[in-house]
DRENDO-1510 file (C-alpha; in Angstrom, 1 decimal, always signed):
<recs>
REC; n; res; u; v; w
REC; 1; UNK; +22.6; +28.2; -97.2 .
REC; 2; UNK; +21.6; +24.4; -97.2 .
REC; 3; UNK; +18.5; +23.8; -95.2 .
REC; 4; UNK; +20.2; +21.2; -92.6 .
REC; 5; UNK; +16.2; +20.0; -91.8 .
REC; 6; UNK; +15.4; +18.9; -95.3 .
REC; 7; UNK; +19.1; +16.7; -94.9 .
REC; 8; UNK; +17.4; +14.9; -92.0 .
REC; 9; UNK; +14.5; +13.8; -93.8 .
REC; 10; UNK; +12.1; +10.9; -93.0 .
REC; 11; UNK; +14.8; +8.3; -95.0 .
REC; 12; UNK; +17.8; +10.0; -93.0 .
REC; 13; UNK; +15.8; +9.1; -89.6 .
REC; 14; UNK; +14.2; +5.4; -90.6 .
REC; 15; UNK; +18.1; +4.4; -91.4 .
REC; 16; UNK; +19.8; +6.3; -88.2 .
REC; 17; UNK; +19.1; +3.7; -86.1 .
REC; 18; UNK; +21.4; +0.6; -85.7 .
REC; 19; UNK; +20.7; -0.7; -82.5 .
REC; 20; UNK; +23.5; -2.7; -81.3 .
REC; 21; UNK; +26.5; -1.6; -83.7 .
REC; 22; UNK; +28.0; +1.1; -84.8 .
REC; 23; UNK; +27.1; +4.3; -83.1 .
REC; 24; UNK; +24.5; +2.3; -81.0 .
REC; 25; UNK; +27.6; -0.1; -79.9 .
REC; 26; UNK; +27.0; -0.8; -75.6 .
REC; 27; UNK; +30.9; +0.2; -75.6 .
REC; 28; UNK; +30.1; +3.0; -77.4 .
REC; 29; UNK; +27.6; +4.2; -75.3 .
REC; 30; UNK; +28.5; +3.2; -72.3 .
REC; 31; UNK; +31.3; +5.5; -71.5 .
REC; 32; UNK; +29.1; +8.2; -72.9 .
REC; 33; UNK; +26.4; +7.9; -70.4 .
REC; 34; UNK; +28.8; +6.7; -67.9 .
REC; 35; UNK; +30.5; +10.5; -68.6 .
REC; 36; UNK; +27.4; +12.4; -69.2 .
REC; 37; UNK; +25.7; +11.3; -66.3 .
REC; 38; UNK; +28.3; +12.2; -63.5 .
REC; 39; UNK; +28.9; +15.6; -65.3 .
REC; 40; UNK; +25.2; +15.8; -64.2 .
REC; 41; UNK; +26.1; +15.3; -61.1 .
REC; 42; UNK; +22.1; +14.4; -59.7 .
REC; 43; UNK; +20.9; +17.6; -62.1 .
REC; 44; UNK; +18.9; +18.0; -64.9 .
REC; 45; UNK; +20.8; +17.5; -69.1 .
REC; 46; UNK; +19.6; +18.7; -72.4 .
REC; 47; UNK; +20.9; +17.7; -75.2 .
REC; 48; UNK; +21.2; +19.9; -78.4 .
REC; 49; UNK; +20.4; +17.7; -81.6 .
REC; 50; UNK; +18.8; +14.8; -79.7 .
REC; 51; UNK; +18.0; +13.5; -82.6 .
REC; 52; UNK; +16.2; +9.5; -82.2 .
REC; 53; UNK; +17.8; +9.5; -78.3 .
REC; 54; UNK; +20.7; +7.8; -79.5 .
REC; 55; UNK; +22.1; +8.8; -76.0 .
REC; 56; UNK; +19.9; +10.7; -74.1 .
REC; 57; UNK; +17.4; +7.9; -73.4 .
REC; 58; UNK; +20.0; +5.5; -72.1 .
REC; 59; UNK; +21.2; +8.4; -70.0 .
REC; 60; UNK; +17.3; +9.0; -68.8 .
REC; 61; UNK; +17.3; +5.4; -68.2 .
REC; 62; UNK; +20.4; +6.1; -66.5 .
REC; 63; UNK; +18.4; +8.8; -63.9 .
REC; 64; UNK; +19.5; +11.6; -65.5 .
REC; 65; UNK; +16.2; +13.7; -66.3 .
REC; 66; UNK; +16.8; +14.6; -70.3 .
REC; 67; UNK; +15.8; +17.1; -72.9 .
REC; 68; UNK; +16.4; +18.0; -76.1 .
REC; 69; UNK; +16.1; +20.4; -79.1 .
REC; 70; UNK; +15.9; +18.8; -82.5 .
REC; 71; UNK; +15.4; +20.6; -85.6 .
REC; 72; UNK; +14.4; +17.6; -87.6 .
REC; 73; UNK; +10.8; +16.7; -87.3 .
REC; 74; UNK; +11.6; +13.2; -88.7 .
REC; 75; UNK; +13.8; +12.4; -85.9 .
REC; 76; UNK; +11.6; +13.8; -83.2 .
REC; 77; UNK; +9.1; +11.2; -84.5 .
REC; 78; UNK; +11.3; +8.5; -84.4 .
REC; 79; UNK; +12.4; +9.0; -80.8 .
REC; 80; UNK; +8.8; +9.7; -80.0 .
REC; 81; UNK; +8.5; +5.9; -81.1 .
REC; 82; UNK; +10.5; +5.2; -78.2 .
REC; 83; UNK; +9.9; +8.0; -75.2 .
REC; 84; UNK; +6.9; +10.1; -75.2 .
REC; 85; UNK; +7.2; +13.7; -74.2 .
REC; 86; UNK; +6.6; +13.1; -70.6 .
REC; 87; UNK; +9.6; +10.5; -70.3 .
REC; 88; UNK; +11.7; +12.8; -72.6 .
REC; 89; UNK; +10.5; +16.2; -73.5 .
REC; 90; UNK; +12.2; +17.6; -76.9 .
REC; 91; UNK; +11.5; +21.5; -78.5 .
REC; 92; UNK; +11.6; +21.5; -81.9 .
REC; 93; UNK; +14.2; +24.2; -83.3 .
REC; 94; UNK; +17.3; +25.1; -84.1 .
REC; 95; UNK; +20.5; +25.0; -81.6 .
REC; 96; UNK; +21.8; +28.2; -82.2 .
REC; 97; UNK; +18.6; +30.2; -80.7 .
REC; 98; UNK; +15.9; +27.6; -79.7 .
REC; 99; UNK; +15.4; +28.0; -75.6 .
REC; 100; UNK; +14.7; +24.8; -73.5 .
REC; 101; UNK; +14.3; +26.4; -70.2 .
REC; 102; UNK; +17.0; +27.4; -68.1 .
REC; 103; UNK; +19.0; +25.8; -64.8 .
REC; 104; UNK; +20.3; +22.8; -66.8 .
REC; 105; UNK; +23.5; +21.2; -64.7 .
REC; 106; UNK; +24.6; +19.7; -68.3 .
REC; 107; UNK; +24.2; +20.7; -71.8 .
REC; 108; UNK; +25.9; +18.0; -74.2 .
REC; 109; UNK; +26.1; +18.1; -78.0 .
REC; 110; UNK; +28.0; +14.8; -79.3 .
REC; 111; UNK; +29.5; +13.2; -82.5 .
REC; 112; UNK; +30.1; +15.9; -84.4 .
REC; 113; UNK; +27.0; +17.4; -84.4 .
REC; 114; UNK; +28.3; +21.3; -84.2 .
REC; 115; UNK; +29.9; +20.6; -87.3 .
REC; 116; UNK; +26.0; +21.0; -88.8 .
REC; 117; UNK; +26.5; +24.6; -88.4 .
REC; 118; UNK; +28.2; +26.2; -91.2 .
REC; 119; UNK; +29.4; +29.5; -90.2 .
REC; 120; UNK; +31.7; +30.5; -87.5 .
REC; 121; UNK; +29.4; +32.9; -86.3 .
REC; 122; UNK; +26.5; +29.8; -86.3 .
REC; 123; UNK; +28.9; +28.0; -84.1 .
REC; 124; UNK; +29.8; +30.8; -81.8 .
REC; 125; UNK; +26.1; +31.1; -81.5 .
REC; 126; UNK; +25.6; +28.1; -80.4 .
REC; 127; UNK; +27.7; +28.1; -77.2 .
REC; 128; UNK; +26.0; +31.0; -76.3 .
REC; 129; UNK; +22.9; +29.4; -76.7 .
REC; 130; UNK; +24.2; +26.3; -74.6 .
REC; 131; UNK; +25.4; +29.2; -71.5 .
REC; 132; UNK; +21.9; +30.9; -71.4 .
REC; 133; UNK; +20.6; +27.2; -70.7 .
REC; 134; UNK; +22.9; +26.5; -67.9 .
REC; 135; UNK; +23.1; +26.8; -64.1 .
REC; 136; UNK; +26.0; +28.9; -62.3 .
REC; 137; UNK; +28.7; +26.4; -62.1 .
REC; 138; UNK; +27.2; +24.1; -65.6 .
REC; 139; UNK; +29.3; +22.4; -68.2 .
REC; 140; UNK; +28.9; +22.1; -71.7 .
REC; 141; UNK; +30.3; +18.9; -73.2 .
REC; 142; UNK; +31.3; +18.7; -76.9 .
REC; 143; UNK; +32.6; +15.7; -79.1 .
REC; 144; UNK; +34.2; +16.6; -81.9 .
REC; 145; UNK; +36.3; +14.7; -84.3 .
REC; 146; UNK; +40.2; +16.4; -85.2 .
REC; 147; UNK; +40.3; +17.5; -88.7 .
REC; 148; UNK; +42.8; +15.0; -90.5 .
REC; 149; UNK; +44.2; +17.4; -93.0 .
REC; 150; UNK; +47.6; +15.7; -92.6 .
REC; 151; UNK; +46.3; +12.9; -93.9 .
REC; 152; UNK; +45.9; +14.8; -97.5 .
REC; 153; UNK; +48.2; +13.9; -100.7 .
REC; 154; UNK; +49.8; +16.7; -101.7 .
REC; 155; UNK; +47.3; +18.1; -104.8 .
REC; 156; UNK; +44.4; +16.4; -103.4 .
REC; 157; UNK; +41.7; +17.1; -101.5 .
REC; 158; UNK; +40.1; +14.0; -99.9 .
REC; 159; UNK; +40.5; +11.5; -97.8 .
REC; 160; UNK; +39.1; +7.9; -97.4 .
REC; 161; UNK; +37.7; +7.4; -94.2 .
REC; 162; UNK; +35.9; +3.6; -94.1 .
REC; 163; UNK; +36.2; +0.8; -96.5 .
REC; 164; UNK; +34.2; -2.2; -95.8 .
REC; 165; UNK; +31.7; -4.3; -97.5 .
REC; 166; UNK; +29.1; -2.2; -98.7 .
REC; 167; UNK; +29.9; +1.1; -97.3 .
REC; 168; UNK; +32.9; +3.8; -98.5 .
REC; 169; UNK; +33.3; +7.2; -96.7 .
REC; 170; UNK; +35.1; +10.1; -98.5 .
REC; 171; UNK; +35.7; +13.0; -97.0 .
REC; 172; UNK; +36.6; +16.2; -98.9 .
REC; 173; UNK; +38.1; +19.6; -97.5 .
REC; 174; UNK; +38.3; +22.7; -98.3 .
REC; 175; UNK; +40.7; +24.2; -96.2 .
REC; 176; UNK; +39.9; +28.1; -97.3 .
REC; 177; UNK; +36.2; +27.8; -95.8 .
REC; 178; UNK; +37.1; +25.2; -93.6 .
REC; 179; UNK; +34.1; +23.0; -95.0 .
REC; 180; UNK; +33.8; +19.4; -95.3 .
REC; 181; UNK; +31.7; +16.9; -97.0 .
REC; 182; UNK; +31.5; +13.7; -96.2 .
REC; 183; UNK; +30.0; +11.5; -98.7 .
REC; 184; UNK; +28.4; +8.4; -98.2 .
REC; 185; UNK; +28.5; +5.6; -101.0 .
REC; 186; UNK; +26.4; +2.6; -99.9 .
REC; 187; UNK; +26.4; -0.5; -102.3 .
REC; 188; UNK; +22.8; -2.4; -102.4 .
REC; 189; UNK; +23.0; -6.3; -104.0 .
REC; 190; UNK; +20.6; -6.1; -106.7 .
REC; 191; UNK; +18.3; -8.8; -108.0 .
REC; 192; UNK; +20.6; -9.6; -110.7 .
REC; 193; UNK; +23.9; -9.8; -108.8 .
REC; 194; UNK; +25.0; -6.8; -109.8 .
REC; 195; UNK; +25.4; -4.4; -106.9 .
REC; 196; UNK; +23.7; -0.8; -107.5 .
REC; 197; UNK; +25.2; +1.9; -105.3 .
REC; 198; UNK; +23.2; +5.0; -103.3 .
REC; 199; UNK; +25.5; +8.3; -102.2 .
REC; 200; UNK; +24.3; +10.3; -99.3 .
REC; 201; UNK; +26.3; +13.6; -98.5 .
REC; 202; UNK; +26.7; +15.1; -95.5 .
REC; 203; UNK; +28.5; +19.0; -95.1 .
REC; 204; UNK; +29.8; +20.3; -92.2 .
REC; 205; UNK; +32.5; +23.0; -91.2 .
REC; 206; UNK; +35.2; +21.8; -89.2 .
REC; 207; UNK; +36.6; +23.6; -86.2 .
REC; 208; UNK; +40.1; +23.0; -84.9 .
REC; 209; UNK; +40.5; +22.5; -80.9 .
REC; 210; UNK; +42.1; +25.6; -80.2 .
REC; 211; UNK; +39.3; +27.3; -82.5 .
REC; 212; UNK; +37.1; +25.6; -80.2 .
REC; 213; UNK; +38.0; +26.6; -77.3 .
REC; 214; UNK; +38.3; +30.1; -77.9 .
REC; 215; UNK; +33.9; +30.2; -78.9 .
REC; 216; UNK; +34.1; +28.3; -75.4 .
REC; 217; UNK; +35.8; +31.7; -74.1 .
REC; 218; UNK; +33.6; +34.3; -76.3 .
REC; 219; UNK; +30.3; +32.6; -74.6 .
REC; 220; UNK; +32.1; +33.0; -70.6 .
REC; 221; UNK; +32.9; +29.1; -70.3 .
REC; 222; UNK; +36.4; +28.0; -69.3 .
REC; 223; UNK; +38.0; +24.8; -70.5 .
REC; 224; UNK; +38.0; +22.3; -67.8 .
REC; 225; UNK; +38.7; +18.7; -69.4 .
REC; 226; UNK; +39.9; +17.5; -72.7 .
REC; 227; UNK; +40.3; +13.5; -73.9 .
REC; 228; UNK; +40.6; +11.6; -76.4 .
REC; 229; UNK; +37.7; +10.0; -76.4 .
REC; 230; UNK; +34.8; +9.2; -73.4 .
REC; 231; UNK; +37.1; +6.9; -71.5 .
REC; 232; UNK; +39.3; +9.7; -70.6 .
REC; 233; UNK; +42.0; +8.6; -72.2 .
REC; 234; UNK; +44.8; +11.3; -72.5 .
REC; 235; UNK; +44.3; +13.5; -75.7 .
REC; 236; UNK; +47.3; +13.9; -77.7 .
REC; 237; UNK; +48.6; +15.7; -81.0 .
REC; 238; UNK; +47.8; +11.8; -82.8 .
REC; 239; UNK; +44.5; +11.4; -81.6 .
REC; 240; UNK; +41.3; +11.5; -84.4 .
REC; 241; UNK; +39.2; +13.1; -81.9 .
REC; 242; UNK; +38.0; +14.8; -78.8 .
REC; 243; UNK; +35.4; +14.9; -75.6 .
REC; 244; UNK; +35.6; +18.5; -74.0 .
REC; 245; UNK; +34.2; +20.0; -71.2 .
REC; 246; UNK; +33.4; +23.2; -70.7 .
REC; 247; UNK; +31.9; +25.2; -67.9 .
REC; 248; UNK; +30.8; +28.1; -66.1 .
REC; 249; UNK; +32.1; +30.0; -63.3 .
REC; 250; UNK; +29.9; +29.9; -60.0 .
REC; 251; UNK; +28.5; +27.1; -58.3 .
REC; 252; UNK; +30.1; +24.1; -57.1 .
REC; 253; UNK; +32.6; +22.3; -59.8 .
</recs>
C-alpha cells in the first residue's frame, strides 16, 4: 500500500502553490467559492484534503467559517504560513476515519482528490466519513475528473494529457484495478543549455460517475446536482469532468 503522506512531502508542498495560474487561476477559483459558499448556505464547511487552502481560505475569506483534515504535515505547514489555526482550524489525519466535529452544512473534497484513495472500500469509506460530519439536510460536494479510457489506442495503455514548454503529463491505466498514474515530466534549463528533466508520479484509482454515485447511496446521501464543471454548465457523455452534489435527507434543501 503506498504511504500517500510520504507522496506529499515538504518538496510536493513548497511547489503546490502557483498563485495566480493554474489551479490558483481567479476564474478557477472563483466559481468554486462562488458554488461552495452558497451550498453553505450561512453554515459551517470542512474540507477533506485541505491541503495549503487552495480553496478553503478564499472561501473563509468569502464568510464561510472553514476546516479541514489534511494528512500531510507539509501542507498543513504551508497553509499555516497563510491562516493560523484560529482563522482556519485543520486536524491532521486521514479522510477516510479522521473526525472534525459534527453539524457541518458542507463537506467538499475537490480536484480529484478521492482518487488518493486506492481501494474501493477506502473510497466508500470516505463518504461515510463525510455523512457522520454533516447536519440533517448537508451536502457533500465532489469534483472529479471522467476517466478518458476512450481516448486509448488500441494496445496501449496511456494517454497524453498536457504538452507545453517544460511540462508533459502521461497518464497510464489499468483498466483491471481501475488504477491510474499520472506522471509528471518537468524539464529544468541547465547551466549548459542542455535541459535536464525531473519525473514526479502521482497514483490514484479512478471511479466512474455511476460508480460514484452509488458509494453516495451506500453512505445514505442522494444525488442532487451534477455539472460539468463549477459554472454549472450541463454535464454531458463529452465532458472531461464533473462537480456533484450530494446530500442528506432532513433539514431544509
Amino acid at each position: 500500500m503506498i504511504d500517500q503522506s510520504r507522496l506529499w512531502d515538504a518538496q510536493a508542498a513548497a511547489e503546490y502553490d502557483t498563485p495566480g495560474q493554474g489551479m490558483f487561476a481567479p476564474e478557477v477559483l472563483g466559481p468554486t467559492v462562488e458554488v461552495l459558499a452558497d451550498l453553505a448556505a450561512g453554515g459551517p464547511a470542512l474540507e477533506l484534503a485541505v491541503g495549503t487552502g487552495r480553496v478553503a481560505i478564499p472561501l473563509r475569506e468569502a464568510g464561510v467559517p472553514v476546516t479541514g483534515i489534511e494528512l500531510s504535515e507539509p501542507m498543513i505547514a504551508r497553509l499555516r504560513e497563510k491562516a493560523d489555526e484560529s482563522a482556519l482550524p485543520v486536524v491532521a489525519g486521514d479522510m477516510t476515519s479522521t473526525s472534525a466535529g459534527e453539524g457541518f452544512s458542507l463537506v467538499y473534497l475537490v480536484f480529484n482528490t478521492i482518487g488518493n484513495l486506492l481501494a474501493q472500500e477506502e473510497q466508500v469509506a470516505c463518504f461515510r466519513n463525510a455523512a457522520r460530519h454533516l447536519a440533517p439536510g448537508g451536502c457533500f460536494v465532489v469534483e472529479l475528473g471522467v476517466p478518458q479510457l476512450r481516448s486509448l489506442a488500441p494496445g496501449h495503455g496511456g494517454t497524453v494529457e498536457v504538452s507545453e514548454p517544460g511540462y508533459l503529463l502521461v497518464d497510464t491505466y489499468d483498466p483491471v484495478s481501475q488504477q491510474l498514474v499520472s506522471h509528471h515530466v518537468r524539464f529544468d534549463p541547465a547551466v549548459d543549455g542542455a535541459r535536464g528533466a525531473r519525473l514526479g508520479r502521482t497514483p490514484q484509482r479512478y471511479v466512474w460517475p455511476a460508480e460514484l454515485d452509488l458509494m453516495a447511496q451506500l453512505a445514505g446521501f442522494t444525488r442532487e446536482s451534477r455539472w460539468a464543471d463549477w459554472d454549472r454548465s450541463e454535464f454531458t457523455a463529452d465532458s472531461r469532468s464533473h462537480v456533484t452534489v450530494y446530500r442528506l435527507p432532513g433539514g431544509t434543501p
